[in-house]
Structure formats: structure tokens, C-alpha cells
MARMAR-14139 format. One record per residue (C-alpha): x negated, y, z negated; residue number from 1. Coordinates in Angstrom, 2 decimals. Example, Ala and Ser with C-alpha at 12.3 -4.5 7.8 and 13.67 -1.06 7.14 Angstrom:
REM residues 2
{{-12.30; -4.50; -7.80}; 1}
{{-13.67; -1.06; -7.14}; 2}
END
This chain:
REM residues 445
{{-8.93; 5.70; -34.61}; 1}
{{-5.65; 6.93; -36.16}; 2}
{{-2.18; 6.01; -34.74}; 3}
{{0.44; 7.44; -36.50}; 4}
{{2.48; 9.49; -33.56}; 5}
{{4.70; 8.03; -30.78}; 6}
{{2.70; 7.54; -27.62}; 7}
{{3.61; 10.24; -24.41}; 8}
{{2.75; 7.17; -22.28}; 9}
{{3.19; 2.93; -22.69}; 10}
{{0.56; 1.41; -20.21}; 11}
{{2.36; -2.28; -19.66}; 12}
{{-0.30; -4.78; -18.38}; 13}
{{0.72; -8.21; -18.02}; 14}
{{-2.15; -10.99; -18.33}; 15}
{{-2.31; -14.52; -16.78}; 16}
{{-5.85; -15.88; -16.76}; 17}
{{-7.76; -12.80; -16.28}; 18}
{{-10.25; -13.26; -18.94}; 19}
{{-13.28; -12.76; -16.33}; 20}
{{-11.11; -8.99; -15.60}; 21}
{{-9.79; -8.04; -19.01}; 22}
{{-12.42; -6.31; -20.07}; 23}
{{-13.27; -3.89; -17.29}; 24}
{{-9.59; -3.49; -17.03}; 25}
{{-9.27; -2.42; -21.05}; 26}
{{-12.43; -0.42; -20.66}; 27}
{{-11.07; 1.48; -18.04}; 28}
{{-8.00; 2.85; -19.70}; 29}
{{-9.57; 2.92; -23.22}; 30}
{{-11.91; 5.43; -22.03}; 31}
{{-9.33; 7.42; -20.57}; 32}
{{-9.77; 11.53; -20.57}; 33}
{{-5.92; 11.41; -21.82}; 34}
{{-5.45; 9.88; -25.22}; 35}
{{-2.11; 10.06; -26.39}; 36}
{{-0.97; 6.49; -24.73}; 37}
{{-0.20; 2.73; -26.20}; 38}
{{-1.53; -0.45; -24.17}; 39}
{{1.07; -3.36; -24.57}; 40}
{{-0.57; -6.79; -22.83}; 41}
{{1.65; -9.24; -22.17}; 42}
{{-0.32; -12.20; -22.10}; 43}
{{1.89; -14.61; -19.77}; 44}
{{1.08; -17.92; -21.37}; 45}
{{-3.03; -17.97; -20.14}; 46}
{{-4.77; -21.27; -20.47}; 47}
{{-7.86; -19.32; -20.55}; 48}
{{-9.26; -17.03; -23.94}; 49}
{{-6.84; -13.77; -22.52}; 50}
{{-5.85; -13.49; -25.42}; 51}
{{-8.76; -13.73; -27.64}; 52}
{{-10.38; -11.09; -25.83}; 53}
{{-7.20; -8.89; -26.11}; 54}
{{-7.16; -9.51; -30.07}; 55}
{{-10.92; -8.49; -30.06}; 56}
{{-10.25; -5.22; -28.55}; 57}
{{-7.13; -4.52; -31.23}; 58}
{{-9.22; -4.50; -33.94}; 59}
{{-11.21; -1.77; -32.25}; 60}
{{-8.34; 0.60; -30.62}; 61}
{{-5.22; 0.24; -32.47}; 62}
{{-3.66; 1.64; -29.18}; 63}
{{-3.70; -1.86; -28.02}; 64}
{{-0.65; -4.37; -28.74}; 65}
{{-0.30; -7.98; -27.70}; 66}
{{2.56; -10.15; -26.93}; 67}
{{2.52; -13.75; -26.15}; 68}
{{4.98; -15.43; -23.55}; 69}
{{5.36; -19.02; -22.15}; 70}
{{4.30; -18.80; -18.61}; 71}
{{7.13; -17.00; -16.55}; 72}
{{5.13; -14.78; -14.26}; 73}
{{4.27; -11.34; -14.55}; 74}
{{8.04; -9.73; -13.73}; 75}
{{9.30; -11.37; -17.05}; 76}
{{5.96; -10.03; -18.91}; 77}
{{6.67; -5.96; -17.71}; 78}
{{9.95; -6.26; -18.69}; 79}
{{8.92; -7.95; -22.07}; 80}
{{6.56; -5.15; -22.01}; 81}
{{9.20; -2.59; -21.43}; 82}
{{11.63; -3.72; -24.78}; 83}
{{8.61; -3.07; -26.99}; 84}
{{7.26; 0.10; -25.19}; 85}
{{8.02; 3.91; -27.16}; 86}
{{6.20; 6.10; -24.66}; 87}
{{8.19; 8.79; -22.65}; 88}
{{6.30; 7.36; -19.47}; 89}
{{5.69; 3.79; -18.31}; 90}
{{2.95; 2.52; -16.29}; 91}
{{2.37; -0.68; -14.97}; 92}
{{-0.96; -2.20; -14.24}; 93}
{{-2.23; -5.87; -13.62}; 94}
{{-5.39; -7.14; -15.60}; 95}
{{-7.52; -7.40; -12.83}; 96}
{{-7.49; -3.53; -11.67}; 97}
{{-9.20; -1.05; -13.03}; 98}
{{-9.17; 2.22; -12.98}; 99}
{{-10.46; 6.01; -12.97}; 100}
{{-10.80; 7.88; -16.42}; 101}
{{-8.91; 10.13; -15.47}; 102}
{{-5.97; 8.79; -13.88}; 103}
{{-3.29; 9.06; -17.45}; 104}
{{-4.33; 13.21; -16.97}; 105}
{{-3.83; 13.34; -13.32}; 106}
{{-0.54; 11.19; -13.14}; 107}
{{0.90; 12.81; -16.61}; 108}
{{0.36; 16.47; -15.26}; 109}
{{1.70; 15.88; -12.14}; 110}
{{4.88; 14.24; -13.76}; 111}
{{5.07; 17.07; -16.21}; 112}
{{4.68; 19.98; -13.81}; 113}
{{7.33; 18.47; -11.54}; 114}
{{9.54; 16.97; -13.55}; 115}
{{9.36; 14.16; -11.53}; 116}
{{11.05; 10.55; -11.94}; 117}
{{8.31; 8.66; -10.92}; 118}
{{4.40; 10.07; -9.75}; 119}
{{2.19; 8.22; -7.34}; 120}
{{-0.80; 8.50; -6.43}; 121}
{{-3.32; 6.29; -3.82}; 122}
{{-5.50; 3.62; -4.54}; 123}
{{-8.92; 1.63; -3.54}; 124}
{{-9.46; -1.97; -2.77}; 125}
{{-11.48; -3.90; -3.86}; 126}
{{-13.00; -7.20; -2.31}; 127}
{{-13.65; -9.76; -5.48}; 128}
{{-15.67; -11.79; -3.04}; 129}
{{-17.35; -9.53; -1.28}; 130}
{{-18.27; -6.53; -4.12}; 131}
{{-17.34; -4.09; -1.66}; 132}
{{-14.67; -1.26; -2.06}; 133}
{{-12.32; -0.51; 0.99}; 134}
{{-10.70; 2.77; 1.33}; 135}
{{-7.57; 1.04; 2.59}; 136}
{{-4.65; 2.83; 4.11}; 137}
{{-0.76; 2.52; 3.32}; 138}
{{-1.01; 2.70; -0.55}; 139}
{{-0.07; 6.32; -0.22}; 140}
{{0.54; 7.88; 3.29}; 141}
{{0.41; 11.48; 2.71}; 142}
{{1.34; 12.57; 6.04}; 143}
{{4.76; 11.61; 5.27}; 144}
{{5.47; 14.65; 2.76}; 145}
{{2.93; 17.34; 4.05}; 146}
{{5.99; 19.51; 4.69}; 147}
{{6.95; 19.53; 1.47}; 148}
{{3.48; 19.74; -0.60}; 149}
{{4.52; 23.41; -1.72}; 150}
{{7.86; 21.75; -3.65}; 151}
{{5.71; 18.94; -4.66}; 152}
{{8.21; 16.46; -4.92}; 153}
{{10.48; 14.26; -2.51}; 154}
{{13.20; 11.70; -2.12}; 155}
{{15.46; 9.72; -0.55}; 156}
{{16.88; 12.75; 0.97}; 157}
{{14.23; 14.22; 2.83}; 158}
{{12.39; 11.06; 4.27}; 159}
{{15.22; 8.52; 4.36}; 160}
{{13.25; 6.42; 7.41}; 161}
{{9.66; 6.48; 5.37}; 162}
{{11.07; 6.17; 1.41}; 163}
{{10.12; 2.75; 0.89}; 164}
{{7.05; 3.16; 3.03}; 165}
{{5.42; 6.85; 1.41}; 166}
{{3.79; 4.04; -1.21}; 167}
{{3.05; 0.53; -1.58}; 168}
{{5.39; -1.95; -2.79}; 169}
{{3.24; -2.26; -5.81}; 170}
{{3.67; -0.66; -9.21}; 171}
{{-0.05; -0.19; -10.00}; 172}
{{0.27; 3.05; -8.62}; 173}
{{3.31; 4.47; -10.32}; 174}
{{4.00; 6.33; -13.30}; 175}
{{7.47; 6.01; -14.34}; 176}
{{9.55; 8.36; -16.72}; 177}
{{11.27; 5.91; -18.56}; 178}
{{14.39; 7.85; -18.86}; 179}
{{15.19; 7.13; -16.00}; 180}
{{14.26; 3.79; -15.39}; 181}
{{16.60; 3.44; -18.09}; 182}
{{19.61; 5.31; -17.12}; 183}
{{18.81; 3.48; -13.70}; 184}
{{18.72; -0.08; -15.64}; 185}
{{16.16; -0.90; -13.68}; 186}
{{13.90; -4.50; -14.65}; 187}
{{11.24; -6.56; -12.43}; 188}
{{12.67; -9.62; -10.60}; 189}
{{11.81; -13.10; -12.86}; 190}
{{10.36; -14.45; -9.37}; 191}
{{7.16; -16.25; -8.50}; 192}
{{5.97; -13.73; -6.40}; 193}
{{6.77; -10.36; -5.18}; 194}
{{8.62; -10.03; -8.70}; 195}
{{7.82; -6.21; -8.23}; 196}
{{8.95; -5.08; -5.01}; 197}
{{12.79; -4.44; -5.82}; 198}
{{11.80; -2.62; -9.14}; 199}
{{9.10; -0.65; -6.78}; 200}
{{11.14; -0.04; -3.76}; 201}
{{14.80; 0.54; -5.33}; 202}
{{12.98; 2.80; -7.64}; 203}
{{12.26; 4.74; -4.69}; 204}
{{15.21; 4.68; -3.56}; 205}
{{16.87; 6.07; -6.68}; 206}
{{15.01; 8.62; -7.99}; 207}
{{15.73; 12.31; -7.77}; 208}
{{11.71; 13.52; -7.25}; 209}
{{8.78; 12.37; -6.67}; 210}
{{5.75; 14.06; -6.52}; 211}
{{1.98; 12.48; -5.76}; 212}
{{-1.38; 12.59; -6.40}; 213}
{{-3.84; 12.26; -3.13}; 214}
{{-6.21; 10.94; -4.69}; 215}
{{-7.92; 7.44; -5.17}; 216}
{{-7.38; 7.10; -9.12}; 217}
{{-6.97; 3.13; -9.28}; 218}
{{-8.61; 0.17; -8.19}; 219}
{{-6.54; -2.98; -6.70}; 220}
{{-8.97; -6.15; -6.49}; 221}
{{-8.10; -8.44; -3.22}; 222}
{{-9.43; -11.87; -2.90}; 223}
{{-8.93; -13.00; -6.49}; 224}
{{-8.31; -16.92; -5.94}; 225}
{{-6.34; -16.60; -9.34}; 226}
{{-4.29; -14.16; -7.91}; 227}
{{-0.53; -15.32; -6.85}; 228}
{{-1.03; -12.76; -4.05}; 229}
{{-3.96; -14.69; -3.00}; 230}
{{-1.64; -17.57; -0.92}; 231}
{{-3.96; -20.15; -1.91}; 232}
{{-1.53; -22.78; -2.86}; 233}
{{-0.62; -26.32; -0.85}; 234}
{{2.59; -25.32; 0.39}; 235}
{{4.18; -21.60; -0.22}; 236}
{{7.75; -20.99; -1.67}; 237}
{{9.07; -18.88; 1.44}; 238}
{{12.52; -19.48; -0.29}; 239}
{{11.17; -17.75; -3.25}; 240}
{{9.71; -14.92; -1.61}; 241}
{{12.15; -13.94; 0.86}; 242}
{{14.62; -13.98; -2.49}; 243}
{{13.27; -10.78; -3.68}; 244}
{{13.90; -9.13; -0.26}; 245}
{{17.07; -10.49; -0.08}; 246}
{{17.82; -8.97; -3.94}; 247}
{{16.32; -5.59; -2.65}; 248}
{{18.71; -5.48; 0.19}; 249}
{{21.68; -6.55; -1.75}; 250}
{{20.30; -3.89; -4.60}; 251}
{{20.24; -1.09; -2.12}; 252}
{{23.47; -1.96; -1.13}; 253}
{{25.27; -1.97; -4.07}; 254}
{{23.75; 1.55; -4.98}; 255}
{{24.84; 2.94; -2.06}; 256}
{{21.44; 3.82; -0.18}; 257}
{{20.70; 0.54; 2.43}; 258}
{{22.25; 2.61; 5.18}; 259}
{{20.38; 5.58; 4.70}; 260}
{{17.22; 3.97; 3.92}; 261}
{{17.56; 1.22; 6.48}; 262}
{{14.53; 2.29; 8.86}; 263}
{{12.50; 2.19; 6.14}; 264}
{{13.71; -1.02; 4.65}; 265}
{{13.53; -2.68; 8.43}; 266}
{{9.82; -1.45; 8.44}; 267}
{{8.96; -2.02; 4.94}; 268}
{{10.40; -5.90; 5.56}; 269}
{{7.85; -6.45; 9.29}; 270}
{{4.84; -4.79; 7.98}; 271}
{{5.29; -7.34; 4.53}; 272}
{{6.07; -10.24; 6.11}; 273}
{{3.41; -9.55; 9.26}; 274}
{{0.97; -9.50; 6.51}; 275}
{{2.01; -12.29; 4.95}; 276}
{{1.58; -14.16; 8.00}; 277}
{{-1.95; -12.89; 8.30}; 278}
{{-2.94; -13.46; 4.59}; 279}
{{-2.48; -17.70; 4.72}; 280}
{{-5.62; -19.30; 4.02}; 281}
{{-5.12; -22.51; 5.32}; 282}
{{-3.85; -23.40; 9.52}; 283}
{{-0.81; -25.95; 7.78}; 284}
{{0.48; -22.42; 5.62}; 285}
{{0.06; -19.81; 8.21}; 286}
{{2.13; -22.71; 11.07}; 287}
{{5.03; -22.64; 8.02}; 288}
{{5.24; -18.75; 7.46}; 289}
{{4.89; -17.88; 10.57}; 290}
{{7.65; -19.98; 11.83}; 291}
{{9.70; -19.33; 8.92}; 292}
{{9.47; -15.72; 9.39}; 293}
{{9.95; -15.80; 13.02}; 294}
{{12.69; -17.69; 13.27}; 295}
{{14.44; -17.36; 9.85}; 296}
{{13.57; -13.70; 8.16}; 297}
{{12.93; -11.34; 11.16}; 298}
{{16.87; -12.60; 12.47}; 299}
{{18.17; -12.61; 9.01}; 300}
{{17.39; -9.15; 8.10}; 301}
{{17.68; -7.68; 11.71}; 302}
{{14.36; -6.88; 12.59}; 303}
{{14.63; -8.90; 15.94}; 304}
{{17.27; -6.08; 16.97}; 305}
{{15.16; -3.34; 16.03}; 306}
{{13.91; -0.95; 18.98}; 307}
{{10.22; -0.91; 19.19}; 308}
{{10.17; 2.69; 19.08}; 309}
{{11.33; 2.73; 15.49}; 310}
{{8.70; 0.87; 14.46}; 311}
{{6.34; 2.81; 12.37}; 312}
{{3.23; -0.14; 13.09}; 313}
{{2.65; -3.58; 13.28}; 314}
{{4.17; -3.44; 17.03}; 315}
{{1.87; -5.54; 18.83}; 316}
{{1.82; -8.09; 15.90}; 317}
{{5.79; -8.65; 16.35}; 318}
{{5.41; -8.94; 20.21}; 319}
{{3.20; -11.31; 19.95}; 320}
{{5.27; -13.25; 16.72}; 321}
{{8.20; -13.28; 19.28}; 322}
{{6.37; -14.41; 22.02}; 323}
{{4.91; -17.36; 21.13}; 324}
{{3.86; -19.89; 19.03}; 325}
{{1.33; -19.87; 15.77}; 326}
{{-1.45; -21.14; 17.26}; 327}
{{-1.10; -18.45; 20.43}; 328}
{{-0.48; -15.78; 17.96}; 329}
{{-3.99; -16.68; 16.27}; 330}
{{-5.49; -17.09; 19.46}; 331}
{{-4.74; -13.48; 20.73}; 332}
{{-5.49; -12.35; 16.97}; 333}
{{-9.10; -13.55; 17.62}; 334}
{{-9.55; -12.32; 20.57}; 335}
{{-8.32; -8.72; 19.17}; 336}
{{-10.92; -9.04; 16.53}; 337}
{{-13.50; -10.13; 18.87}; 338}
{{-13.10; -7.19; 20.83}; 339}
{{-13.50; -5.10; 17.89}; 340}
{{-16.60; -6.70; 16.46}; 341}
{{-14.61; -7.65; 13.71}; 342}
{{-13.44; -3.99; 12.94}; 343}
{{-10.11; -3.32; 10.88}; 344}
{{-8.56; -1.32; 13.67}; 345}
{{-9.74; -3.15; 16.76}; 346}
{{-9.94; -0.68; 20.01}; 347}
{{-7.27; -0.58; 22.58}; 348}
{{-10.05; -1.22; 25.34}; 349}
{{-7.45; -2.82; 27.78}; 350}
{{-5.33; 0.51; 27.65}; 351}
{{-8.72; 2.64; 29.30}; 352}
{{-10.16; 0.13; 31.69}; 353}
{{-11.20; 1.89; 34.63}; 354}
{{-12.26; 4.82; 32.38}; 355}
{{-15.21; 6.16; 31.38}; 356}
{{-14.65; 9.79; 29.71}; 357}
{{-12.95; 9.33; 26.08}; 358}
{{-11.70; 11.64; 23.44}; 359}
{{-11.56; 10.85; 20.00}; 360}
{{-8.26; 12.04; 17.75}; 361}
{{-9.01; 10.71; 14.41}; 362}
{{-11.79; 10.75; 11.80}; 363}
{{-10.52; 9.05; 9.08}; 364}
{{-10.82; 5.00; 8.37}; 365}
{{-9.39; 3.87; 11.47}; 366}
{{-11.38; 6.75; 13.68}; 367}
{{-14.87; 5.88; 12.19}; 368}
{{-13.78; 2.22; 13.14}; 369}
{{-12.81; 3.25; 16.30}; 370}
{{-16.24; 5.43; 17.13}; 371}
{{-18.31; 2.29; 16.06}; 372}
{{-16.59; 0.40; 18.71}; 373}
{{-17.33; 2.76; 21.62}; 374}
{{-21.24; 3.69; 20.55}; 375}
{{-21.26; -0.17; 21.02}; 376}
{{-19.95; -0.24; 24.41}; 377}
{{-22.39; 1.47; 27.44}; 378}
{{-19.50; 1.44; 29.67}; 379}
{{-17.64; 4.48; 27.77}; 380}
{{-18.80; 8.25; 26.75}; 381}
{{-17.65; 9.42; 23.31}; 382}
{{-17.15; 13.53; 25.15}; 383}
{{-15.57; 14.98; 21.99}; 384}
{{-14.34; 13.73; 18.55}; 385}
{{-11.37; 15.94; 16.88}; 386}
{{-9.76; 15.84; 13.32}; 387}
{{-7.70; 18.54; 11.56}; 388}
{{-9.77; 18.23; 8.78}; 389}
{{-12.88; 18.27; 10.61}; 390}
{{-14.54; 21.21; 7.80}; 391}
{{-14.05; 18.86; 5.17}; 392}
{{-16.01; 15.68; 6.67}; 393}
{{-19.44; 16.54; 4.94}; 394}
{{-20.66; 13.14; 6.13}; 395}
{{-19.74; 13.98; 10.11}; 396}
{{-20.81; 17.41; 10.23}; 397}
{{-21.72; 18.53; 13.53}; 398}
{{-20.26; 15.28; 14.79}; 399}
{{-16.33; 16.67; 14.52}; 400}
{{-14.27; 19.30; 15.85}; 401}
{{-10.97; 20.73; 15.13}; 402}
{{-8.44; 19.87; 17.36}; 403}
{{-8.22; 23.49; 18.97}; 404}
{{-11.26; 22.73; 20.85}; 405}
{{-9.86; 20.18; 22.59}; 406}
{{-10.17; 20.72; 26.55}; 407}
{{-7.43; 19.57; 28.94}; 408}
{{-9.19; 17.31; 31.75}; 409}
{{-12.30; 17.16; 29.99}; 410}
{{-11.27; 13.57; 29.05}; 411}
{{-10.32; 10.62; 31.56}; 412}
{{-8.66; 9.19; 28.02}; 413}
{{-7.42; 10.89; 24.72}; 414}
{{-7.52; 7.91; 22.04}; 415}
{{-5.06; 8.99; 19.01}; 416}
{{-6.85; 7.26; 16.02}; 417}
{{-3.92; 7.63; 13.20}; 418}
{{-2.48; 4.76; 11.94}; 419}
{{1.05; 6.16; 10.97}; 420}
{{3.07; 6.82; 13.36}; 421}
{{4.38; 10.04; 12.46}; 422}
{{1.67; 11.80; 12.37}; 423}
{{0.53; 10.32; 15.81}; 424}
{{3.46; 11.09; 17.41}; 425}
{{3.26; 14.59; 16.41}; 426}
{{-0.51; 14.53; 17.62}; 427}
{{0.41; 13.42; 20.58}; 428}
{{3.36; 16.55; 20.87}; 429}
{{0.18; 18.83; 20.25}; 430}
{{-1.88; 17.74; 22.61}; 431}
{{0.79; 17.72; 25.48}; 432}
{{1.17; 21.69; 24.44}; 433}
{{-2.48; 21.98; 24.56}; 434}
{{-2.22; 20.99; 28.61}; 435}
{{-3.06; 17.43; 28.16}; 436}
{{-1.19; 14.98; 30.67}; 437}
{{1.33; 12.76; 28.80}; 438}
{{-0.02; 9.46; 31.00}; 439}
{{-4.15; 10.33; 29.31}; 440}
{{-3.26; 9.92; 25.61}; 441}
{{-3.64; 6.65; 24.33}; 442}
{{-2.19; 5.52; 20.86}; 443}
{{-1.64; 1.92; 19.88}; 444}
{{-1.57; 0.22; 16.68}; 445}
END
């Protein structure tokens, strides 16, 4: 393969120990539909053969380049990656994720045709334990900028209170026109963890457009024990990670944006940290993060004074944090799972006791989860299932209607099944102008 002209795109992966990934990873963007890019792997000091298994794949695709670091986490190997990278767009990616072959076309044309400073587009999980793929929500929430899908692009200016939630915190995801993360002089924290989230999030903040691609075109593995994210270790560094959201806020600041962006920074900061809570593997961890966040980072950065009803989710998890103790909190999280069978989105059963007669609003991941739950239960009648996108659902045909045929008093219960709040609230606002009684519509997440 020749490579004589500058690449449109530098794909920056950095690599720590990923030698059972690397090569699914590689594969994955060396078979890409779009060909004019460079791969530069930062290999982050592995003790593994990383590297060998990089050099092996140079002397097949001379698109590949390696650079070697002592170990200083993988926010010091992007922006090692970054000095040494020529392409007009920048895209980070972790060794690993894989990807779809056609992700570099998809995320270049959508850059191109909007000029945009940064594209996104949504991603898949996938459990390294398990082998299964998850179509998990919040890497891209769509619903946020449906009102402006015919300009194709958005930014701090038209969703101030969702900018730092529209994507995840992650930059695996993003593609970056390097322009301006120059002019912007934007580089990845040096921390242990979370050494992405201020380049991710004040990126957000920053930029002048950005447009998206709804569609699933990466793959983000969960449950890798190697994985920093994987809160596996004796005792986590809470000072270290609450250091990057202290940098963010202090970053926002100084640029001018924290008070226009602070819903979404107060949101982005309870949904993180609630989920950090939740992702401890071991009772002495979860005890010292959940304490630490309770008492320390929800006061700190103001969440305690937030108003419930500018919460975009995680509501029941902070009543609960603020309640009581760790040990209560996992009690009434197992009892929540247990009366879900286990299900992501547990159903609000306690909110329709006494009622028989429910309607479903809902059919994407947290709807299905949600219909499961009541087939399970004789004590409830699924009498209609809506979704705006009911024509589309080739898999539920017959089984979904669009919300227009939705009957006022035909249900003793209305059950909005939408995650984001946004969107559910403006469910909800339809189906009070439809006739239905404000008291009969359930949402809670």
C-alpha cells in the first residue's frame, strides 16, 4: 500500500495492555470503506506484547505508526498522539473498541457537509464477560436536537441545559476537526482516570456546530478487568477523579460558558458520579464512594441544591443517596431490581397499585424492558402499546401503535417508557391534549 499524501483523518488510539483487543481493534479500522486516514498507537508503556503486535501490523499497512511512552495513562498518550498527528480530523479511540467499516465515511461526510467542529455519532456496548451486545442509551440522545435535524448541527446556544449531556463524556464517539481543537488549545487531562471528560465536555461546550450521526457505528467493551473504568482496584482515588470535574468546572468558567451550561454540567456531574457509585465491585469501595460523593461532591458542586425537577434522570437514585446510608441505598437497589426480574429499567409497579388497565408509551430499550415486566405479572393488562415510530419496529409489528390511537379512559394507567426527560415531558404534554387526565400518566426513572 502506498503512502505518499497527507492523511484527511489521524485515528489516535492509545494502548495499555490490550494485546488480547489490538487486533480486532486494528482490523476494524484497517478495513475501513474510507481510506485516506493514518493510525498513530500510543502504546502507554504495556507490560504485555502491545507493541509487538502493533509493529506486526506496520509492516503490513504503512497507515499505522507507533509511539512508545512510560506509563502515564491514556490522556498523556492522545495528546502524544495529537503532536505527531497531520490529518485535518482527529479521532480518538481506545484499543479495546472496535468498530463499523464504515464509520471514517459516515463521520467524515457528516463533518464535511456541515462544516461541523466536532461529529458524533452513537455507540453499542459490549459485555467482555458476557459476549453480549447492549444497545445502551445516553451515548447519543437524539431527542435532544430533533428540532433542529433540518440545520444538522447544534451548540451551546440552542441546548444550553442538555450540551454536555446530547453525548457521552467519552471521545470514542467523536470526530474532531483539528482546527479547532487547536485554535481552542484544547489537550486531555494527565489524570488516572476520567483523563477525557474535560477535553470531551469543554469541547462541547466550545464548539460552534455540531452535527450527528444516529447511528450505532462503534463498539465500547464494558467489563474489561484491565480496564481503569472497570473500578476493580483495592481502594479508588476519589481525589483523583473528582479532580477532573473540578478542572472541567474551573475550565468552563474561565471560557465563559459554566453559567449557561450549568444544568447540564449539574446533571452531567449526578448521572457520573450515581454511576460511579453503582459500578464498585467490591461492598468496602462502593461504602467509600458513596459516602464520599454524598457527603463531599454532591455539596461541593451544588447538586444537593438542585430542584428535582431539573433533573433530567437518576432522581430516585439521589433520593435515596440523600436519604440514607450505603448499605440502605443497596438494599432498596435490590429490591428495585428484584421487582424488575433483573431488568435495566425496573417497573414503577408501586406508582399503579390498585390498577389493572395499563398503557404502554415507549417501544424502544426501556419499553421492551418494561412490556417483559408486565406479561410477567397476571395482576396487570397490557390494553395498548404506543410509539411514534411504531411503522418502523419490523420486529413488533402488529404489536405497536402510533400514539394517535391512543384512547382517553381506555387506560386505568398511562406508563411513559422514555428515559430522557425531555422527550417524556413532552409525551406527557401530548397526551394531556389528547384528553388524558394529568393524575393517569405515570413516568419515573
Amino acid at each position: 500500500m502506498k503512502c505518499e499524501k497527507m492523511p484527511k483523518v489521524s485515528v489516535i488510539i492509545p494502548c495499555y495492555n490490550v494485546s488480547d483487543y489490538i487486533e480486532k481493534c486494528l482490523d476494524s479500522f484497517v478495513n475501513q470503506t474510507y481510506r485516506d486516514f493514518e493510525i498513530i498507537c500510543v502504546d502507554d508503556g504495556s507490560t504485555d506484547d502491545t507493541a509487538d503486535m502493533i509493529t506486526a501490523y506496520m509492516k503490513r499497512d504503512c497507515r499505522i505508526k507507533l509511539i512508545r511512552q512510560s506509563n502515564q495513562y491514556a490522556g498523556a498518550a492522545r495528546n502524544n498522539g495529537m503532536k505527531c498527528a497531520v490529518g485535518e480530523y482527529l479521532f480518538f479511540f481506545d484499543g479495546d473498541d472496535f468498530c463499523r467499516q464504515d464509520l471514517l465515511d459516515k463521520m467524515v461526510a457528516s463533518a464535511e457537509r456541515y462544516h461541523s467542529d466536532i461529529a458524533v455519532c452513537d455507540l453499542h456496548s459490549y459485555n467482555n464477560a458476557t459476549g453480549e451486545y447492549i444497545d445502551a442509551i445516553g451515548y447519543l440522545r437524539v431527542s435532544y436536537v430533533r428540532e433542529f435535524e433540518e440545520r444538522g448541527t447544534v451548540s451551546y446556544r440552542d441546548i444550553p441545559d442538555y450540551i454536555l449531556m446530547f453525548a457521552s463524556s467519552g471521545p470514542q464517539n467523536k470526530l474532531y476537526r483539528k482546527a479547532f481543537i487547536e485554535r481552542e488549545g484544547l489537550l486531555f487531562q494527565t489524570s488516572k482516570r476520567d483523563n477525557d471528560e474535560y477535553f470531551v465536555c469543554i469541547s462541547m461546550a466550545l464548539a460552534d456546530r455540531i452535527s450527528w450521526v444516529p447511528e450505532k457505528l462503534a463498539t465500547y467493551r464494558i467489563n474489561n478487568p484491565a480496564s481503569l473504568q472497570g473500578f476493580g482496584e483495592a481502594k479508588i482515588d476519589m481525589e483523583d477523579i473528582v479532580s477532573t470535574a473540578r478542572y472541567l468546572k474551573a475550565g468552563l468558567k474561565e471560557r465563559g460558558r459554566y453559567e449557561t451550561v450549568k444544568r447540564s454540567f449539574l446533571n452531567q456531574i449526578l448521572i457520573r458520579y450515581v454511576g460511579l457509585v453503582e459500578g464498585q465491585r467490591s461492598l468496602s469501595n462502593f461504602v467509600h464512594v458513596y459516602d464520599y460523593v454524598k457527603n463531599i461532591v454532591f455539596p461541593e458542586f451544588g447538586v444537593d441544591k438542585m430542584a428535582t425537577d431539573d433533573m433530567i434522570s437518576r432522581v430516585e437514585e439521589y433520593r435515596q443517596m440523600m436519604g440514607g446510608n450505603a448499605q440502605e441505598y443497596l438494599f432498596w437497589k435490590m429490591k428495585k431490581l428484584q421487582e424488575g426480574n433483573g431488568e435495566q429499567f425496573p417497573f414503577p409497579f408501586r406508582l399503579i397499585k390498585g390498577h389493572r388497565l395499563i398503557a404502554l408509551y415507549g417501544a424502544g430499550n426501556m419499553g421492551r424492558s418494561y412490556y417483559r415486566q408486565l406479561k410477567e405479572h397476571s395482576n396487570y393488562e397490557i390494553i395498548g402499546w404506543y410509539d411514534a415510530k411504531a411503522a418502523a419496529l419490523k420486529d413488533l409489528k402488529g404489536m405497536v401503535s402510533l400514539p394517535e390511537a391512543i384512547l382517553p379512559g381506555a387506560a386505568d394507567k398511562v406508563v411513559i417508557a422514555i428515559e430522557e426527560k425531555k422527550t417524556a415531558m413532552a409525551v406527557r404534554a401530548f397526551l394531556i391534549s389528547k384528553g388524558i387526565e394529568e393524575e393517569d400518566i405515570v413516568w419515573s426513572v
